[in-house]
N, C-alpha and C positions, 0 to 999 in steps of 0.2 A: 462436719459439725465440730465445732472448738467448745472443750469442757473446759474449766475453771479448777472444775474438781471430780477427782474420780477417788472411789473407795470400794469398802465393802459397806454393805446397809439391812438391817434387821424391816422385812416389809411384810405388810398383809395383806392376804389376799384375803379381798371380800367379796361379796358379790356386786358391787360397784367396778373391780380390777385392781389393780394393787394399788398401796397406800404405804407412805412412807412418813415415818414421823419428823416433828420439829423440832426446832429447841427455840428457844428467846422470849422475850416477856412480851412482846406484840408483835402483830400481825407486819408489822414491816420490819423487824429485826430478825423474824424466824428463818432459821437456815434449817435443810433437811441433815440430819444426824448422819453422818458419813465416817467410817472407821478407815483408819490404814490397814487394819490386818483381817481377814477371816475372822481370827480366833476373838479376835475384839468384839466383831458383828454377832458371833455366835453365843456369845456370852451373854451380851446384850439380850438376845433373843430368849437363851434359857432362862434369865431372869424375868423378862417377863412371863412366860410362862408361869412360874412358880406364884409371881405374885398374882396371876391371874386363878390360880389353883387352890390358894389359902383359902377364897372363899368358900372354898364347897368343904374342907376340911373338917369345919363343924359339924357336914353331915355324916359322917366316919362310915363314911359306905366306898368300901375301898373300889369295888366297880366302877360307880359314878364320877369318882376320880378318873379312874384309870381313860374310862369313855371320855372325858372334857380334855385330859392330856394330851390322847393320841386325834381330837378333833384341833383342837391348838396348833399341836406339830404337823398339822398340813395346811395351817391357813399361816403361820409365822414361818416367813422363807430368810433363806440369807443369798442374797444376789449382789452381784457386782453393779455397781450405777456410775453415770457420769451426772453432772450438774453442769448445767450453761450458765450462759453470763443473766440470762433471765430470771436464774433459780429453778429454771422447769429442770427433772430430773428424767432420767432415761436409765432404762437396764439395757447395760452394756454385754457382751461376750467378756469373760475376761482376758483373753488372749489376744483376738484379731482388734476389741475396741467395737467389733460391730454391734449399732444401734440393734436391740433388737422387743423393744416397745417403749412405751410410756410409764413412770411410776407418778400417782396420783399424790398432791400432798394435803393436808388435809385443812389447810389456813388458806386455798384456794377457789 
C-alpha cells in the first residue's frame, strides 16, 4: 500500500473505532490533521483535553474533573498513521510501516 503521507495524529477512540480529525472549510478540501513529530501530536492531544475539561471547571468539584481527565486520556490516543491517495487513513506500526487497522475520519 503507497501513502502520500505518514505522521503522527491525535485520534479517538469511540465506540464507533477510532476517529481522526480534519482540517479545511469543506467537506472536499478536508485533509486528516497529520504531525511530523510525536511531540507535535501529543500536544495537539493535551490541548484538547484541557479545552474539553474547562467545562466542568465551573463545577469546582476536583473529583469530577479528575474522573473526565483520566476517561479523556484513554479515549485520545497518539498513533502513527499513513494517508493514501484516497485520503482513507490507516494506523501504521511506526517501525516496519505495517498496516495495522483503519482510522475513521469524520467528514466520511
Amino acid at each position: 500500500m503507497q501513502f502520500i503521507k505518514k505522521g503522527w495524529a491525535a485520534v479517538t477512540n469511540s465506540y464507533c473505532g477510532l476517529y481522526i480529525a480534519t482540517e479545511g472549510t469543506t467537506a472536499e478540501d478536508a485533509e486528516p490533521v497529520v504531525f511530523d513529530t510525536r511531540e507535535e501530536a501529543e500536544a495537539e492531544r493535551a490541548q484538547y483535553i484541557d479545552l474539553c475539561l474547562e467545562g466542568y471547571a465551573a463545577h469546582d468539584d476536583p473529583e469530577l474533573i479528575e474522573a473526565h481527565r483520566e476517561s479523556l486520556e484513554l479515549e485520545e490516543l497518539v498513533l502513527y498513521v499513513g494517508v493514501d491517495a484516497a485520503g482513507d487513513v490507516f494506523e501504521l506500526d511506526p517501525e516496519s510501516f505495517e498496516v495495522l487497522g483503519v482510522i475513521h475520519r469524520p467528514d466520511r
